[in-house]
C-alpha positions as CSV (number, residue, x, y, z in Angstrom):
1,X,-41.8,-4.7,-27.6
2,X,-39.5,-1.8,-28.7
3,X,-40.9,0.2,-25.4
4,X,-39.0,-2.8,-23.3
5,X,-36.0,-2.9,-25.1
6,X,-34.9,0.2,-24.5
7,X,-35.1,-0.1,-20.5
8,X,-33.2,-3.4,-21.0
9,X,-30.4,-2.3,-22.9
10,X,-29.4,0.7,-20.8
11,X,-30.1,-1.5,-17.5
12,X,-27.5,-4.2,-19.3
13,X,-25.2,-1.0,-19.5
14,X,-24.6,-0.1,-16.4
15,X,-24.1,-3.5,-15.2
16,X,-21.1,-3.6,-17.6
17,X,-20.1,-0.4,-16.7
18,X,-20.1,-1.5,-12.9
19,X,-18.6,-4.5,-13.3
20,X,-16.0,-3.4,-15.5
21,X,-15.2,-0.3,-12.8
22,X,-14.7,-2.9,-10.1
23,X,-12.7,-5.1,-11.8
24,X,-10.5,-1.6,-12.6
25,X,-10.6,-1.2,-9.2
26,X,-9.7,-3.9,-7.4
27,X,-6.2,-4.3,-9.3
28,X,-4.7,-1.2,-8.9
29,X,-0.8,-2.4,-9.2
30,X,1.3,1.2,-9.1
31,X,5.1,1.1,-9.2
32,X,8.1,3.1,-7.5
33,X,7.7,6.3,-6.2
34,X,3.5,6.6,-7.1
35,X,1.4,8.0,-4.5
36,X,-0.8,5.7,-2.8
37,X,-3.5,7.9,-2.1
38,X,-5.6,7.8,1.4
39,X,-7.5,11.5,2.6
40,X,-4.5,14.0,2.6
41,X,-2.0,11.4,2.6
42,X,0.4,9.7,0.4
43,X,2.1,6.3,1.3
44,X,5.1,5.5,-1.4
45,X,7.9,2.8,-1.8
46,X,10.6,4.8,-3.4
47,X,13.2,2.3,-3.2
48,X,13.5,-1.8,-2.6
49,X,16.4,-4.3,-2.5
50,X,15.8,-8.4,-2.2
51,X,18.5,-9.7,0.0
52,X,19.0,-13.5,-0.3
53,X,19.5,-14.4,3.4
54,X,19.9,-18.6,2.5
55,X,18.4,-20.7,0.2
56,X,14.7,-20.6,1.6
57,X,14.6,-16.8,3.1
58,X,14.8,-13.4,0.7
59,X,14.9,-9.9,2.9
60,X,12.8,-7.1,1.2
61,X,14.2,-3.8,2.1
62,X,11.8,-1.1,1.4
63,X,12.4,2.4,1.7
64,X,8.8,3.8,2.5
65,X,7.8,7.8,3.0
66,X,4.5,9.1,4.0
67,X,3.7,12.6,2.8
68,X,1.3,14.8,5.1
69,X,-0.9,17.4,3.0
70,X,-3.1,17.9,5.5
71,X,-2.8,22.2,6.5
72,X,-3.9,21.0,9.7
73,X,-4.1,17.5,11.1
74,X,-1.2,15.6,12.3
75,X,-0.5,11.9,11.2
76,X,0.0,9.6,13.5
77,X,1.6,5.8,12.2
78,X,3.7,3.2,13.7
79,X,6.1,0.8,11.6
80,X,2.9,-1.8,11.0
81,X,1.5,0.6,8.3
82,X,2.2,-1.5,5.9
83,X,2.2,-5.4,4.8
84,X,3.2,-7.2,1.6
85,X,0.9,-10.0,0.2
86,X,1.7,-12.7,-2.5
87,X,0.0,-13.9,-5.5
88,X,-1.7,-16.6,-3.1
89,X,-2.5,-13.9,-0.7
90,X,-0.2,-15.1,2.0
91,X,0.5,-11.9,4.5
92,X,3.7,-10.7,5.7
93,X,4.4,-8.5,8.1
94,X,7.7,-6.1,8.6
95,X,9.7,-7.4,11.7
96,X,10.3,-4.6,13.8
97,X,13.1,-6.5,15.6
98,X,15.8,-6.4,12.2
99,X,14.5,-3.1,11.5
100,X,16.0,-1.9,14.7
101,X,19.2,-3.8,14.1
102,X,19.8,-2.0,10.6
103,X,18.8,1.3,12.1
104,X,21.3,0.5,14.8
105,X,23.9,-0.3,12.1
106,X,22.6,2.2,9.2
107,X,20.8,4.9,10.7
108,X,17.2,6.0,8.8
109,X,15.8,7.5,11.6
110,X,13.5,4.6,13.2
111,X,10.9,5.2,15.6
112,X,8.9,3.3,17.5
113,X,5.7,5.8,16.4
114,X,6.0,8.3,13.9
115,X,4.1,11.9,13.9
116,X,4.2,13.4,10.6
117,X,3.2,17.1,10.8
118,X,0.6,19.3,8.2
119,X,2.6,19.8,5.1
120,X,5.7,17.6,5.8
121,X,7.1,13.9,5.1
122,X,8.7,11.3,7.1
123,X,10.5,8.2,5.9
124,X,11.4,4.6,7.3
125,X,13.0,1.6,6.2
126,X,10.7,-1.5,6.0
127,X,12.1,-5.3,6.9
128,X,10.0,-8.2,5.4
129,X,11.4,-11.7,4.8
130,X,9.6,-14.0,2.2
131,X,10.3,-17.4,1.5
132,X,11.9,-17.4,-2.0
133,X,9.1,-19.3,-3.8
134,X,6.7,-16.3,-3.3
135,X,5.7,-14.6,-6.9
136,X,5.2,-11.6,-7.0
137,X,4.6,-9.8,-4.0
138,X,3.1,-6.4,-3.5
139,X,3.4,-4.1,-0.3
140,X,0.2,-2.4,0.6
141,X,-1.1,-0.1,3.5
142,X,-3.3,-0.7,6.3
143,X,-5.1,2.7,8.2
144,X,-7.7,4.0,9.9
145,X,-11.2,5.4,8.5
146,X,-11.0,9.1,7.3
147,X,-13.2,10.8,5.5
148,X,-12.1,10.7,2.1
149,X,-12.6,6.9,2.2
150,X,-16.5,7.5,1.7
151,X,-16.0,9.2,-1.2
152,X,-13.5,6.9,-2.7
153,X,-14.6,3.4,-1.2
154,X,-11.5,2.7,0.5
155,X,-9.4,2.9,-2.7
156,X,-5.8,2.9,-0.8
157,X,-6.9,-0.7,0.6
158,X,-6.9,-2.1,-2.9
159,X,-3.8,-0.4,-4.3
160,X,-0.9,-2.3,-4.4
161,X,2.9,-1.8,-5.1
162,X,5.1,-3.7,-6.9
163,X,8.2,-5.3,-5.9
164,X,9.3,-7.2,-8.6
């Protein structure tokens, strides 16, 4: 009997230590200015502002950079590279159309594409509106497979900002 329990109780050890590692994983909430981490890149919000546009609609203005520390490889993103999801995990998407508007108005620097070069940064402005009953939303980044994602399991997918 005491040649079985051993097996047992390290078997019953690593499940907890798996399933306590995914749970760590899966809710990785980071705040203002930290990295989210994908390869050589880093995606950050370094600045928001909720804009109550009327009494069912609040704008979230992000201010998102994208840091390139790749020595060679160029990045290539468009103003889709990131989404905000809710507590229910309702998706929105940044309208392009306002964001041209305020860059018309406030100029950041839009783009229709952006190409961040090896060792350099690039930053937008973000437009999302939300109905005001969502609690608490969290922007997070979409992308492409690279390399590092094997190694990390696609940990940028589950980390999430928060903008509340």
């Amino acid at each position: 009997m005491n040649s079985l329990k051993s097996p047992i109780l390290f078997l019953l050890l690593i499940i907890g230590i798996s399933f306590s590692c995914k749970n760590e994983s899966e809710n990785l909430e980071i705040g203002l200015n930290e990295s989210i981490l994908h390869d050589e890149l880093e995606y950050l919000v370094t600045d928001f502002n909720i804009l109550p546009i009327d009494k069912h609609t609040n704008r979230y203005r992000i201010k998102f950079k994208v840091i390139n520390n790749s020595k060679v490889a160029e990045h290539t993103w468009n103003n889709s590279i990131a989404y905000i999801v809710d507590s229910k995990g309702n998706i929105y998407n940044n309208n392009t159309e306002l964001q041209i508007k305020l860059n018309q108005r406030e100029s950041f620097g839009w783009q229709e594409e952006y190409h961040t070069h090896p060792n350099s940064e690039e930053t937008t402005t973000l437009i999302f509106d939300l109905p005001k009953n969502v609690i608490q939303p969290f922007l997070k980044v979409s992308g492409k497979f690279m390399i590092g994602d094997v190694l990390d399991l696609h940990e940028y997918k589950k980390m999430k900002v928060k903008l509340f």
